[in-house]
LUMROTI-957157 format. One line per 10 residues: number of its first residue (from 0); for each residue x, y, z of C-alpha. Coordinates in nm, 3 decimals. Layout:
NUM) X,Y,Z ~ ...
This chain:
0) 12.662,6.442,10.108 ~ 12.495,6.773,9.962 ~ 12.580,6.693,9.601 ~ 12.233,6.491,9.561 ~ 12.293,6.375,9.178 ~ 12.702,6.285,9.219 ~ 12.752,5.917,9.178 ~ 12.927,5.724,9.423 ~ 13.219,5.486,9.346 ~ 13.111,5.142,9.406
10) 13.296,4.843,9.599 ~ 13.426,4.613,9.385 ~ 13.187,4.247,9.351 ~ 12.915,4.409,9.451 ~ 12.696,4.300,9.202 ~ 12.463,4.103,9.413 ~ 12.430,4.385,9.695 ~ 12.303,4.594,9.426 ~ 12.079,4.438,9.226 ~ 11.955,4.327,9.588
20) 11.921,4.682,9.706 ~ 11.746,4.800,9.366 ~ 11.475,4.508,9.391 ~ 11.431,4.611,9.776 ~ 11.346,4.976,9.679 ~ 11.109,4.829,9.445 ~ 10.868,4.683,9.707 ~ 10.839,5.021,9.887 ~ 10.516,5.138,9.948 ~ 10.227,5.185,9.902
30) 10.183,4.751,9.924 ~ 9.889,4.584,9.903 ~ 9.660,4.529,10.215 ~ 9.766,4.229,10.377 ~ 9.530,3.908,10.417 ~ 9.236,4.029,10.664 ~ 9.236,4.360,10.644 ~ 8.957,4.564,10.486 ~ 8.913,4.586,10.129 ~ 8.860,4.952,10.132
40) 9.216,4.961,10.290 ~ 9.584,4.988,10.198 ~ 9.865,5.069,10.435 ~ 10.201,5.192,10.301 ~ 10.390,4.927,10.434 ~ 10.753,4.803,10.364 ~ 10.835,4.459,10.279 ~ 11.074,4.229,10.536 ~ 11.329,4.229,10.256 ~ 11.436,4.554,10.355
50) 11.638,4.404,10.602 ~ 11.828,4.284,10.359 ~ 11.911,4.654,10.238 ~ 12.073,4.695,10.550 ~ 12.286,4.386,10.527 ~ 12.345,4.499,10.159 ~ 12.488,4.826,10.254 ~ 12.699,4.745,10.550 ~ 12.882,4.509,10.362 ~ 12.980,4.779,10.103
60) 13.219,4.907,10.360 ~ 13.403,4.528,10.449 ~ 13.641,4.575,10.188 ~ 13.742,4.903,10.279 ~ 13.758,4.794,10.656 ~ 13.949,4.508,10.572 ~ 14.239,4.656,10.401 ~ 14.269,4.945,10.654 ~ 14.330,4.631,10.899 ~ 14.556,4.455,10.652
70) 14.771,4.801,10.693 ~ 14.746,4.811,11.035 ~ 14.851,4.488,11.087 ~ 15.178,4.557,10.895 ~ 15.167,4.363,10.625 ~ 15.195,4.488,10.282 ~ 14.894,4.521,10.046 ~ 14.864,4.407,9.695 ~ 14.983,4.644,9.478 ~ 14.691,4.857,9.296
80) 14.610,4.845,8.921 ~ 14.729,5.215,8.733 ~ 14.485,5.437,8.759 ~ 14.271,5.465,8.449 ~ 14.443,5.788,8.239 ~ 14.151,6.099,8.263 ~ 13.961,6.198,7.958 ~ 14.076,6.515,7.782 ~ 13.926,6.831,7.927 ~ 13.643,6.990,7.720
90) 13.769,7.374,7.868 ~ 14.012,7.608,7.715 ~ 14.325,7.663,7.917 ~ 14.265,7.950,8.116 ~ 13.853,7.973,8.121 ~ 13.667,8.153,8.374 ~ 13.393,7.890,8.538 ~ 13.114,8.071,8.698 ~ 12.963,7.715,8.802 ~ 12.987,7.364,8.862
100) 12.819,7.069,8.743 ~ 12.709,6.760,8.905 ~ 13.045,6.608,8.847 ~ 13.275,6.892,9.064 ~ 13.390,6.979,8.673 ~ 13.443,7.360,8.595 ~ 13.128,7.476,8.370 ~ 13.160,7.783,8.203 ~ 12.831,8.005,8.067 ~ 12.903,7.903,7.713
110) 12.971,7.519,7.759 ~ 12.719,7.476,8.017 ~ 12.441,7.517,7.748 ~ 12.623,7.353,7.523 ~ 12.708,7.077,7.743 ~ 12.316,6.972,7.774 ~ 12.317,6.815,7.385 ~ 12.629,6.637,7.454 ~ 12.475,6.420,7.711 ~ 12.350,6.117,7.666
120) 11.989,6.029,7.751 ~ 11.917,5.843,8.132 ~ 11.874,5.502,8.137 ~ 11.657,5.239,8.318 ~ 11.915,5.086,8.516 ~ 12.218,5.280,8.635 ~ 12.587,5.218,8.449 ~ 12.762,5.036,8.736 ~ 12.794,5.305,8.979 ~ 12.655,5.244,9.332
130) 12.383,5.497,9.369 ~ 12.271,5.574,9.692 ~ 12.072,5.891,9.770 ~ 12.099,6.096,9.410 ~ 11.854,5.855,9.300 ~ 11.607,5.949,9.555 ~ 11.656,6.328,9.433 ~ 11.672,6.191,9.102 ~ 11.352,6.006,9.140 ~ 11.148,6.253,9.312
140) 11.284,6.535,9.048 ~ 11.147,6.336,8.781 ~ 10.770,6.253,8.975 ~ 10.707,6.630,9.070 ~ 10.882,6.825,8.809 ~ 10.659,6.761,8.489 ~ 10.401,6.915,8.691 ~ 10.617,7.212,8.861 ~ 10.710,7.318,8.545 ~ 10.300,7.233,8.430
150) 10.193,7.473,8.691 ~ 10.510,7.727,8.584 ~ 10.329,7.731,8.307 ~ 10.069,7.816,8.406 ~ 10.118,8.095,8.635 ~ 10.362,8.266,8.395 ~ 10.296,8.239,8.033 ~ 10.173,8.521,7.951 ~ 10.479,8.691,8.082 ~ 10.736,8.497,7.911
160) 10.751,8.288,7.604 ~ 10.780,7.963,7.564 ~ 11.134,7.944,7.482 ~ 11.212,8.089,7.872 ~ 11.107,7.763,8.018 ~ 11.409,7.581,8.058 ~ 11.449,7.186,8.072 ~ 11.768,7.209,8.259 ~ 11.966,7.356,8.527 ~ 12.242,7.411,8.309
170) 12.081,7.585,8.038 ~ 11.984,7.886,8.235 ~ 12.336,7.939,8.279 ~ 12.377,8.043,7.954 ~ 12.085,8.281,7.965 ~ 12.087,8.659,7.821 ~ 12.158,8.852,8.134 ~ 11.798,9.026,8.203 ~ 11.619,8.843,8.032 ~ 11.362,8.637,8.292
180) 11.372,8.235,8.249 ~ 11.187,7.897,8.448 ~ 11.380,7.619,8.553 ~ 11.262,7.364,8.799 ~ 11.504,7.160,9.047 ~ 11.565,7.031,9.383 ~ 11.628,7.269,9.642 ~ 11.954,7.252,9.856 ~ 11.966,7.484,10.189 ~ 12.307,7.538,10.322
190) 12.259,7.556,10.666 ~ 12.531,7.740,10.826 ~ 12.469,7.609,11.187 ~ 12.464,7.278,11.093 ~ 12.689,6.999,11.249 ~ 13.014,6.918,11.070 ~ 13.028,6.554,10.958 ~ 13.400,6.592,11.187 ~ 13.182,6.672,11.501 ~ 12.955,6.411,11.498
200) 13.262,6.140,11.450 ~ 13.464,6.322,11.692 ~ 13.152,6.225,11.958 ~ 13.089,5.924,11.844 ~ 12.763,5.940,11.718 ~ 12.613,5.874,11.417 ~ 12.515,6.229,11.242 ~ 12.157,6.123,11.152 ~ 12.114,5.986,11.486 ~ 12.300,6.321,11.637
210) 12.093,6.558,11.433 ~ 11.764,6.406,11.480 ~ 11.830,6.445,11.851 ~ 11.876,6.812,11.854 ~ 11.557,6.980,11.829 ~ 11.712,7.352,11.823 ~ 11.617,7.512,11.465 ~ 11.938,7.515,11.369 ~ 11.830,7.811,11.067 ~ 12.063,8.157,10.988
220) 12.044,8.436,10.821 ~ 12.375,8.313,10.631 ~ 12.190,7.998,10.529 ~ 12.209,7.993,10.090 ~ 11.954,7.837,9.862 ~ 12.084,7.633,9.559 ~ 11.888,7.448,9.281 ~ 12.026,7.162,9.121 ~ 11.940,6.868,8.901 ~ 12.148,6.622,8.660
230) 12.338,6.913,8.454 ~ 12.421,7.176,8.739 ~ 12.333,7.359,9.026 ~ 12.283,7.743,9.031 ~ 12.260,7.993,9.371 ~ 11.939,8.182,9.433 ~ 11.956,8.530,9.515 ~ 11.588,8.540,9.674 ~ 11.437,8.772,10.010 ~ 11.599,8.630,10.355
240) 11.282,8.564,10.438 ~ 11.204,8.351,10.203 ~ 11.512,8.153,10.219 ~ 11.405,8.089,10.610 ~ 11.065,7.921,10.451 ~ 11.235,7.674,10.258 ~ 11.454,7.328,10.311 ~ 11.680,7.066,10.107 ~ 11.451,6.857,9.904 ~ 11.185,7.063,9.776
250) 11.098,7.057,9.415 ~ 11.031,7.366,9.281 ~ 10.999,7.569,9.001 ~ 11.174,7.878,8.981 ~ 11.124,8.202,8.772 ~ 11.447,8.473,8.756 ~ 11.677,8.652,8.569 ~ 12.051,8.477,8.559 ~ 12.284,8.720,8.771 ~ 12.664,8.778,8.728
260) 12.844,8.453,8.914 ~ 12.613,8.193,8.791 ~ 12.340,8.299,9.058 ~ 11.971,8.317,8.966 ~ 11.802,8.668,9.067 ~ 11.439,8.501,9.185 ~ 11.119,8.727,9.107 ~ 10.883,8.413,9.167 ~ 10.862,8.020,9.323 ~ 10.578,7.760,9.275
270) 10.565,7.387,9.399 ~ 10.417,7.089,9.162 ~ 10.085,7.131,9.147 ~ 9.823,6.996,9.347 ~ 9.480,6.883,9.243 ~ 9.175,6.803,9.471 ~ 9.082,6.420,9.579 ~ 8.790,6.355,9.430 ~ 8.463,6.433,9.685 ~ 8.359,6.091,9.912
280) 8.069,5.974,9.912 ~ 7.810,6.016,10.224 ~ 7.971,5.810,10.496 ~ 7.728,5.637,10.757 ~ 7.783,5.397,11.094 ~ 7.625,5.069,11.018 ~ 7.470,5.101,11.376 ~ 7.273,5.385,11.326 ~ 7.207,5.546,10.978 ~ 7.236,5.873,10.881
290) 7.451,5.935,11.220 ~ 7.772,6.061,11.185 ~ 8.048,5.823,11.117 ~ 8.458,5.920,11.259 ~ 8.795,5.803,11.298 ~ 8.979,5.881,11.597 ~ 9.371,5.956,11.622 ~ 9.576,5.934,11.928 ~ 9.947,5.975,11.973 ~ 10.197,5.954,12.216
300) 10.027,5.679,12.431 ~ 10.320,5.562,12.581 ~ 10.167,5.273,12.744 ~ 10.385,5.027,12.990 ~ 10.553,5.371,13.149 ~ 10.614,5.270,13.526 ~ 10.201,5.277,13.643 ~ 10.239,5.676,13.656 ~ 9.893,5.673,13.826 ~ 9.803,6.027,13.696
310) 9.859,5.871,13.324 ~ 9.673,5.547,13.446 ~ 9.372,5.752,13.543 ~ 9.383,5.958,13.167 ~ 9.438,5.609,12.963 ~ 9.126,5.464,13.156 ~ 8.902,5.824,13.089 ~ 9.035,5.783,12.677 ~ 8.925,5.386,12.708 ~ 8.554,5.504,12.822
320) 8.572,5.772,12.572 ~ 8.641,5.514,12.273 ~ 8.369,5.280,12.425 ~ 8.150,5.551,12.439 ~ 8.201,5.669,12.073 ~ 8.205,5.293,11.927 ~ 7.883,5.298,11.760 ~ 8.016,5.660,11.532 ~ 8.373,5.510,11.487 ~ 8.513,5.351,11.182
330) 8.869,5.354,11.271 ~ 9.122,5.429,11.573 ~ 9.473,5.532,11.425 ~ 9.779,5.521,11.707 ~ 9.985,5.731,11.498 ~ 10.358,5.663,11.698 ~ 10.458,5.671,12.067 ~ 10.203,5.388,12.153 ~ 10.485,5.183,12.372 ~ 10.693,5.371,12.642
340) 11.071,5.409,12.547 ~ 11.360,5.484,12.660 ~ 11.591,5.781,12.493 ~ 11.756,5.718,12.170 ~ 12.075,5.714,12.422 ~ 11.966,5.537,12.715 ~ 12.031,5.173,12.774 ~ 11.750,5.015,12.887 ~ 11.521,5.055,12.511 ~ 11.211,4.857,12.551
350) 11.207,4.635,12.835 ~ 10.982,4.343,12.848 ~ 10.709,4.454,13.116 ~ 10.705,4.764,12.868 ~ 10.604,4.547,12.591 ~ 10.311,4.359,12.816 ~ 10.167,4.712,12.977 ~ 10.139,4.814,12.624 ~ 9.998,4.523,12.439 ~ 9.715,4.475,12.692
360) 9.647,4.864,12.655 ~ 9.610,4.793,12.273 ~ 9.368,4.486,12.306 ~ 9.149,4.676,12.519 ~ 9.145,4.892,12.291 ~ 9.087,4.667,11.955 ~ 8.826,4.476,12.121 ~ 8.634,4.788,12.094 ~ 8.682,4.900,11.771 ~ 8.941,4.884,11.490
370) 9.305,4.958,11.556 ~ 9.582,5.067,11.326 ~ 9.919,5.137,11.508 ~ 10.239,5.326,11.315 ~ 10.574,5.268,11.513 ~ 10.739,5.579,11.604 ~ 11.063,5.765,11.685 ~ 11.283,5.537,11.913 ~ 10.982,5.225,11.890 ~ 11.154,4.862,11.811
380) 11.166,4.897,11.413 ~ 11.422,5.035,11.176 ~ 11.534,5.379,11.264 ~ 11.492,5.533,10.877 ~ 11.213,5.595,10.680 ~ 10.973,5.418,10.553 ~ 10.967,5.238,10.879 ~ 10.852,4.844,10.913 ~ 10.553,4.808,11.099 ~ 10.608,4.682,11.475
390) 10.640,4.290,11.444 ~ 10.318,4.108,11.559 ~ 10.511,3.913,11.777 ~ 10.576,4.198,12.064 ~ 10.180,4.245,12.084 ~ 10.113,3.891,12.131 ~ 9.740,3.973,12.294 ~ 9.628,4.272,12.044 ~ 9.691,4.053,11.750 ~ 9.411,3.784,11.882
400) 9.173,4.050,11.818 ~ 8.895,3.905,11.612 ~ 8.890,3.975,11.202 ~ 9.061,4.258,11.108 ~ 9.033,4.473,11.417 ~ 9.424,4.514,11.511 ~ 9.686,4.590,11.289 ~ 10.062,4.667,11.299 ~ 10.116,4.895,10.996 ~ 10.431,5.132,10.872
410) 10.512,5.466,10.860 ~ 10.378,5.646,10.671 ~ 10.041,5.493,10.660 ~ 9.835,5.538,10.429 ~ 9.433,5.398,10.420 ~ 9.091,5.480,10.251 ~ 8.751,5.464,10.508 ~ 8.476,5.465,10.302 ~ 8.594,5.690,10.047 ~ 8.759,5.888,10.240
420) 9.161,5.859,10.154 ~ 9.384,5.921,10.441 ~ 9.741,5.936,10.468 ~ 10.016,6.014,10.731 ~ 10.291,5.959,10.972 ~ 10.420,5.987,11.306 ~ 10.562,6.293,11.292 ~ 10.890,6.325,11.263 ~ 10.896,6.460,10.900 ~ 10.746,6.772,11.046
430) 10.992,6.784,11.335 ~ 11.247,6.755,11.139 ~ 11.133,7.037,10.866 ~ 11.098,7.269,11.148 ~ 11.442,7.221,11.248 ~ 11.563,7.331,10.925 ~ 11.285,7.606,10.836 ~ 11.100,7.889,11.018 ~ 10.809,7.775,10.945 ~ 10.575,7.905,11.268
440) 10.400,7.601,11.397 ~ 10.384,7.201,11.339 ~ 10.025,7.232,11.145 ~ 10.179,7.535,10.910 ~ 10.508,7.238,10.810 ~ 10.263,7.040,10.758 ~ 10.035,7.215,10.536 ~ 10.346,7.307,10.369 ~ 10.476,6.940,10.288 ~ 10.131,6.903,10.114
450) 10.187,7.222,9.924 ~ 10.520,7.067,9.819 ~ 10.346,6.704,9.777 ~ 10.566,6.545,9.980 ~ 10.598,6.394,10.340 ~ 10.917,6.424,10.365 ~ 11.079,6.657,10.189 ~ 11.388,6.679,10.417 ~ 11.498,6.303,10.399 ~ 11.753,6.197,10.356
460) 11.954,6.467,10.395 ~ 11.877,6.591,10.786 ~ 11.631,6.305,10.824 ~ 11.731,5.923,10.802 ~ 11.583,5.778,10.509 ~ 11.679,5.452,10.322 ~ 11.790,5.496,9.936 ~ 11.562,5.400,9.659 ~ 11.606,5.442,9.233 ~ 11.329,5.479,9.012
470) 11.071,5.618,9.237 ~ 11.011,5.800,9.579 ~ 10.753,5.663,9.766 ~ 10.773,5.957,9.974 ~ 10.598,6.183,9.657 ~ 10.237,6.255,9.754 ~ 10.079,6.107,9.420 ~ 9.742,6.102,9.543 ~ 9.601,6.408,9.668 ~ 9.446,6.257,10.037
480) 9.117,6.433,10.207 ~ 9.308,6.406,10.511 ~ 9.703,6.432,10.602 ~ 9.772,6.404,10.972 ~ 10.094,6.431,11.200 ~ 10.132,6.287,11.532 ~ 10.337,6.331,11.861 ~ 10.321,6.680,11.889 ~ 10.259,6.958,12.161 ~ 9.891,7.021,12.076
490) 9.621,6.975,11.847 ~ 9.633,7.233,11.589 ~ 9.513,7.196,11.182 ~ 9.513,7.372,10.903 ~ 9.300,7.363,10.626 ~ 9.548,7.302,10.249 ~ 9.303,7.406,9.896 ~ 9.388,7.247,9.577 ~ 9.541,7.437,9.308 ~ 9.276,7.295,9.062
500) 8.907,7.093,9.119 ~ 8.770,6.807,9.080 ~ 8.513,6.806,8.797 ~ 8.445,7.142,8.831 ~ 8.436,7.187,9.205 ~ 8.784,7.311,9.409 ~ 8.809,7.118,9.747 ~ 9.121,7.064,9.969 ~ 9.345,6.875,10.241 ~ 9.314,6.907,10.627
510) 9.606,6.908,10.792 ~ 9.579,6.753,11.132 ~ 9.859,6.764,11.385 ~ 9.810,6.499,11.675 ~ 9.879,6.601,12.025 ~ 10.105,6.334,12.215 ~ 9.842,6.205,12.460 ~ 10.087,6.108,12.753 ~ 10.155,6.508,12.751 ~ 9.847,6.646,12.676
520) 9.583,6.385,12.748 ~ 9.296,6.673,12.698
């Protein structure tokens, strides 16, 4: 599961499934703004066909589930065509390997740079294997690495030439020892306290469903850093403190010295780089110009929870609030947690007096100004990211909402407001990517995912993600004014600058973290 660019053996007559599955990840987001909404906005929304992914990939396993009950049932199975005979090995008898390529092959110092001209060049469409998550690493090493190695570039030529700046993985193997090189790949953190794929089965579990449960950081000091692409992957000797900052997924850029054992002795690290959004224009209400114009963002609502009065009394103080504030506001963003639910264990889920509680909670609220609800962790929607946006059906009263005042969008969302271009999710990117790095506080993860330019730079491996080829719409393209977070303890933010301006003036991202408002309603 840690080798992100191995293919996978595909099921036979599975054609279908996978052109199916590669036309799916096509329509991931951003999408266009559906009918009604405002021109000025666009929601990163997943098409309905992704449910289709799901069917596609479940029935991957049938034949494999099949035959174990053909066995069981004591019959005999059809007899299996002769292995294919393995193609001669391209390594003397006897060779040391210091490393390993993609393919679990034995890559010496000598053939590993070699090896690089031998290859052919990526195609369009994969050769018949079923790829599932290397081409999400795949995809998001080729959006952010052009400009990791841009900014490499930047930072460090003057202190190597040209020639150090390596276009694989592989090729820094074959290095002169001492001699300082760049080479940009996806991280891999080999978390020592991790759960065991064997423990999770043993309880009956799912592991991304079991991991995304535990909130413990589940960081060591034993943990290892790896970089990989296509052609190999190569251990980074770097500070144990730095090791703590980082997780599995990042993109970076990397400038060392190749070290005896096929390790890279780090002296530097730099992310793709990021360049300002471009400044909005003046933003005004249409009620009273020249005032101030907002949008709000609650979390954590958790409306149709059992009439707790004390969270009664703290919804109906936020409803006066809103009214209050119409005239200034522009937008209300329920960024996850807006319907009480159950644990991801317990059996009762989402009940149906839930469901009411909570969608007259939301027309009050859209009847006052416009609403724009994300599901969130444990809501009725698909448990991976991107997540579908809560069907319009279960708010049956909040979609009657006049125009385009109520909306039911994905996670992450992403919108513009006059200008202003604003993008996030319900949080648990950030949850997750302080599970697996010390990283101080929920607005510092944040701030770093923007650094890294991208939401969620731990999916799929510790976070549940769908696969996609071609392109990860997870990749920050677009550098937003404003990236916010929700469910969390408090309200904290952080402000992120650009690497480089804007037509000659430098601006930046703020980083808001949402509080969950059943927890912290003030």
């Amino acid at each position: 599961l840690h080798r992100f660019f191995t293919p996978v053996a595909r099921p036979e007559n599975q054609d279908g499934a996978d052109a199916d599955a590669r036309a799916i990840a096509d329509e991931a987001l951003p999408a266009e703004s559906p009918p009604g909404s405002s021109p000025t906005e666009a929601a990163c929304a997943v098409s309905p066909g992704d449910a289709r992914a799901a069917v596609a990939f479940e029935s991957a396993a049938i034949p494999a589930l099949a035959a174990e009950a053909v066995l069981e049932a004591g019959a005999t199975p059809a007899p299996e065509a002769a292995p294919a005979e393995s193609p001669p090995s391209k390594f003397a008898p006897g060779e040391i390997a210091v490393g390993t390529d993609v393919l679990g092959l034995p890559t010496t110092v000598a053939a590993a740079a070699a090896a690089i001209e031998d290859q052919p060049a990526p195609s369009e469409e994969p050769p018949g294997d079923w790829l599932q998550y290397n081409g999400t690493y795949a995809a998001r090493l080729a959006q952010l690495g052009s400009s990791a190695l841009e900014h490499a570039r930047g930072l460090w030529s003057r202190r190597i030439p040209e020639t150090a700046f390596k276009r694989s993985v592989a090729s820094c193997l074959g290095a002169p020892p001492g001699r300082e090189v760049v080479v940009v790949g996806v991280v891999h953190k080999e978390l020592k306290r991790r759960a065991g794929v064997a423990e999770s089965v043993g309880r009956l579990v799912p592991a991304a469903m079991l991991e995304a449960s535990e909130a413990a950081n589940i960081c060591s000091d034993d943990d290892v850093l790896w970089l990989e692409d296509g052609s190999a992957r190569v251990r980074l000797e770097v500070a144990r403190e730095l090791i703590a900052r980082f997780a599995t997924g990042l993109v970076v850029a990397a400038l060392g010295c190749p070290a005896p054992g096929g390790a890279l002795r780090v002296a530097d690290l730099c992310f793709a780089c990021v360049r300002s959004a471009s400044p909005p224009r003046s933003v005004a209400t249409p009620a009273r110009a020249g005032a101030a114009a907002f949008v709000a963002f609650v979390s954590g609502l958790s409306l149709g929870g059992g009439g707790v009065s004390a969270h009664d009394d703290a919804f109906e103080r936020f409803v006066r609030f809103v009214s209050d504030s119409a005239p200034d506001l522009h937008l209300l963003i329920v960024c996850g947690g807006a319907i009480q639910c159950a644990s991801r264990g317990g059996a009762a889920g989402v009940g149906r007096d839930m469901l009411a509680a909570a969608d007259e909670g939301l027309a009050r609220l859209a009847a006052i100004v416009p609403v724009r609800v994300l599901p969130g962790d444990g809501e009725p929607t698909n448990l991976t990211l991107p997540q579908l946006p809560l069907h319009p059906s279960l708010l049956p009263r909040a979609r009657r909402a006049p125009g385009a005042a109520f909306r039911c969008v994905g996670n992450p969302y992403a919108g513009e407001v006059d200008g202003v271009r604003i993008l996030g999710h319900s949080g648990q990117p950030v949850r997750d990517l302080l599970r697996c790095a010390r990283l101080g506080s929920p607005a510092d993860a944040l701030a770093a995912c923007m650094h890294a330019r991208h939401l969620a730079p731990t999916a799929p491996d510790t976070l549940p993600a769908r696969p996609f080829h071609g392109r990860d719409p997870l990749v920050i393209a677009d550098t937003p004014h404003l990236l916010f977070s929700g469910g969390h303890d408090e309200a904290s933010w952080r402000w992120r600058p650009a690497a480089e301006g804007h037509g000659g003036a430098v601006g930046g991202t703020l980083c808001l973290c949402v509080p969950a408002f059943a927890t912290r309603p003030a």
